[in-house]
C-alpha positions as CSV (number, residue, x, y, z in Angstrom):
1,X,-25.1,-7.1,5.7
2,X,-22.3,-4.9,6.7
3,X,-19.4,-7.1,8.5
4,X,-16.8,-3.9,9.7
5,X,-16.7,-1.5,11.9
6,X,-18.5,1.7,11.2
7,X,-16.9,3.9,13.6
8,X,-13.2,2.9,11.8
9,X,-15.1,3.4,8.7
10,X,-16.2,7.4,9.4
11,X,-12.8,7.4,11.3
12,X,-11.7,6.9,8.4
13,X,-13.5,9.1,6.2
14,X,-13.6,12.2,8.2
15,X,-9.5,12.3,7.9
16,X,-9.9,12.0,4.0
17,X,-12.7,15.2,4.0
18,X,-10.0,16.7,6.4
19,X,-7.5,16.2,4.3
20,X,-9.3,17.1,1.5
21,X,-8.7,13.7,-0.3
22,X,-11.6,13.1,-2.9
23,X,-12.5,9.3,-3.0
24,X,-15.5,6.7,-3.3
25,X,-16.8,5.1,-0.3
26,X,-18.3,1.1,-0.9
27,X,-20.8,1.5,1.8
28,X,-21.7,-2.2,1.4
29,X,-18.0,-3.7,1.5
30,X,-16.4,-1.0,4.2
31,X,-13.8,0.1,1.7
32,X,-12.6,3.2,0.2
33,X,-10.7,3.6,-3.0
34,X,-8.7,7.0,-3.6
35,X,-5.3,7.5,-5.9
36,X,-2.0,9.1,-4.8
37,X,0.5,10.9,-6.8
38,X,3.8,9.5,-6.3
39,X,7.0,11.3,-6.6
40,X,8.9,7.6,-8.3
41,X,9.0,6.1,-11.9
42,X,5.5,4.6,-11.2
43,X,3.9,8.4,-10.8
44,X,0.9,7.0,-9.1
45,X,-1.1,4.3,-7.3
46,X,-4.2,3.5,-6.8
47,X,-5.2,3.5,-2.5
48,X,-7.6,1.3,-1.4
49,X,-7.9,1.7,2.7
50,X,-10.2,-1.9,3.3
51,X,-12.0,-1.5,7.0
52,X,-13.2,-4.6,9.0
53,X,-14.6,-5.0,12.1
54,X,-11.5,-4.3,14.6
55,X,-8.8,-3.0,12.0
56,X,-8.1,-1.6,8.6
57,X,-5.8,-2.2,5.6
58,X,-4.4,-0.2,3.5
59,X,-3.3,-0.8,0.0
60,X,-0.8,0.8,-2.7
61,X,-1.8,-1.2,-5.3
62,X,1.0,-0.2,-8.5
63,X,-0.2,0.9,-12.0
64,X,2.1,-1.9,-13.5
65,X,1.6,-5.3,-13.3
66,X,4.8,-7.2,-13.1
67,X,5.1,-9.4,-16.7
68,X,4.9,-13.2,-16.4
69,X,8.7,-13.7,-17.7
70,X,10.1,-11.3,-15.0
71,X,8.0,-12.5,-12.0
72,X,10.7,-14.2,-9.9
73,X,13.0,-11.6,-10.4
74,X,10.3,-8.7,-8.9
75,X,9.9,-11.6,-6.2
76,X,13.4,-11.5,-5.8
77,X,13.2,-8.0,-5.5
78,X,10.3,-7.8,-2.8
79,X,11.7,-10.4,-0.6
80,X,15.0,-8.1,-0.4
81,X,12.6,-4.8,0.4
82,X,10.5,-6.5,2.8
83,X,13.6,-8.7,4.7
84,X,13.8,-6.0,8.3
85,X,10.5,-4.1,7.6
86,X,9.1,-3.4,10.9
87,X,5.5,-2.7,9.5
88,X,3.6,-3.4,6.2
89,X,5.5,-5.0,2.8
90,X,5.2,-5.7,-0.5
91,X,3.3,-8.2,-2.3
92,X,2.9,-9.5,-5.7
93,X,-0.5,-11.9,-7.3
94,X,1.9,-14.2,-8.9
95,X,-1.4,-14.9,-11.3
96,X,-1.4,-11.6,-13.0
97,X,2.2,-9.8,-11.7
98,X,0.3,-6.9,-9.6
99,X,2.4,-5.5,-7.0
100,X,1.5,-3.6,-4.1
101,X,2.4,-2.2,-0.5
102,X,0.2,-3.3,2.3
103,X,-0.3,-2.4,6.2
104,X,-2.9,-3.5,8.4
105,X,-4.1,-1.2,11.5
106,X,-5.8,-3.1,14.7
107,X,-8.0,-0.4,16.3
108,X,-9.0,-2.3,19.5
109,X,-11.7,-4.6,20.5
110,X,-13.6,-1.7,20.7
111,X,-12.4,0.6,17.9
112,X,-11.0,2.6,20.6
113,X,-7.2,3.0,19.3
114,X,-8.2,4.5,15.9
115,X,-7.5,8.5,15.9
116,X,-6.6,10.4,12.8
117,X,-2.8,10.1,13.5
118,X,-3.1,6.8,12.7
119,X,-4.8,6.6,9.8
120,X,-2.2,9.4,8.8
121,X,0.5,7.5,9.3
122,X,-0.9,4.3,7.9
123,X,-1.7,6.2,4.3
124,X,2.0,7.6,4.6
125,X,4.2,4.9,5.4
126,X,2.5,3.2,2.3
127,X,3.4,6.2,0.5
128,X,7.1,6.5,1.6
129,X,7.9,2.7,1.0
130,X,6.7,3.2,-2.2
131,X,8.2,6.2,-2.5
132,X,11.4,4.8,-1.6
133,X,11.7,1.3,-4.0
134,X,9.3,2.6,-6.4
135,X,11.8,3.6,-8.8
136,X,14.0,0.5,-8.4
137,X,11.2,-1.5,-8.3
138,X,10.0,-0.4,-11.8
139,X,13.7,-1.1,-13.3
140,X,13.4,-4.4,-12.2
141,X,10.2,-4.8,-13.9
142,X,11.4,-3.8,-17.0
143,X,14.8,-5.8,-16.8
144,X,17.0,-2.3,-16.5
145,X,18.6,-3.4,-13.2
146,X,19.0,-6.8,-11.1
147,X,17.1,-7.4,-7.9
148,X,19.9,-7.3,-5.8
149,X,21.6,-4.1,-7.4
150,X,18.1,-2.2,-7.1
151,X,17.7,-2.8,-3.5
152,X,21.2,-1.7,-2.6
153,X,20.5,1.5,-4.5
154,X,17.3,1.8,-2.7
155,X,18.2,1.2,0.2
156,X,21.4,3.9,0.1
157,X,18.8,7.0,-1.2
């Protein structure tokens, strides 16, 4: 039984043919899953874009998890990024280290607020945050820089 909205969903999917994205569609779960190339130390993530029934999410999930011994310090790290975000933030599974952007999207009660502008710039303010503490982020996971030195650097590009 599908439990999201359909219309978000070909919303949705008619901006990735536009685009011309390639990517799978999980007809029973409402999700697509696509990769990005990314322009930081990281070089890539995988996208998954999650619909429900009156938004969507989208995901930047990081091709490096985060290893158990430097976990609070890529905590440390993603507080810093996410302290004054207006929209969206990073995250971390503290289980297995994977880190990723988020940003959820209402559409309406109706679906009516969902255009391809916004799933646009949903898919691209993922991109750019990632874009922009993706490098940083990376030499904090593998011990090349301290939290609160990679942020400032980040934060001054």
């Amino acid at each position: 039984m599908r439990d999201y909205s359909l219309k978000i969903a070909e919303m949705v999917k008619q901006f990735l043919d536009d685009d011309d994205w390639r990517y799978k569609f999980d007809e029973e779960n409402g999700v697509v899953n696509t990769g990005m190339k990314l322009n930081c130390k990281f070089q890539r993530a995988d996208v998954s874009i999650r619909v429900n029934s009156d938004t969507f999410l989208v995901l930047f999930i990081l091709p490096v998890n985060a290893d158990e011994d430097i976990r609070p310090k890529v905590l440390d790290f993603i507080n810093r990024a996410n302290y004054g975000l207006i929209r969206g933030g990073f995250e971390m599974d503290v289980r297995d280290g994977e880190v990723r952007f988020r940003t959820s999207h209402y559409c309406g009660e109706n679906c009516d607020m969902i255009c391809a502008d916004v799933i646009k710039d949903a898919i691209y303010l993922n991109y750019s945050m990632v874009e922009r503490y993706g490098s940083e982020l990376m030499a904090v996971m593998m011990g090349f820089m301290e939290p609160e030195e990679a942020i400032e650097k980040a934060d001054n590009k």
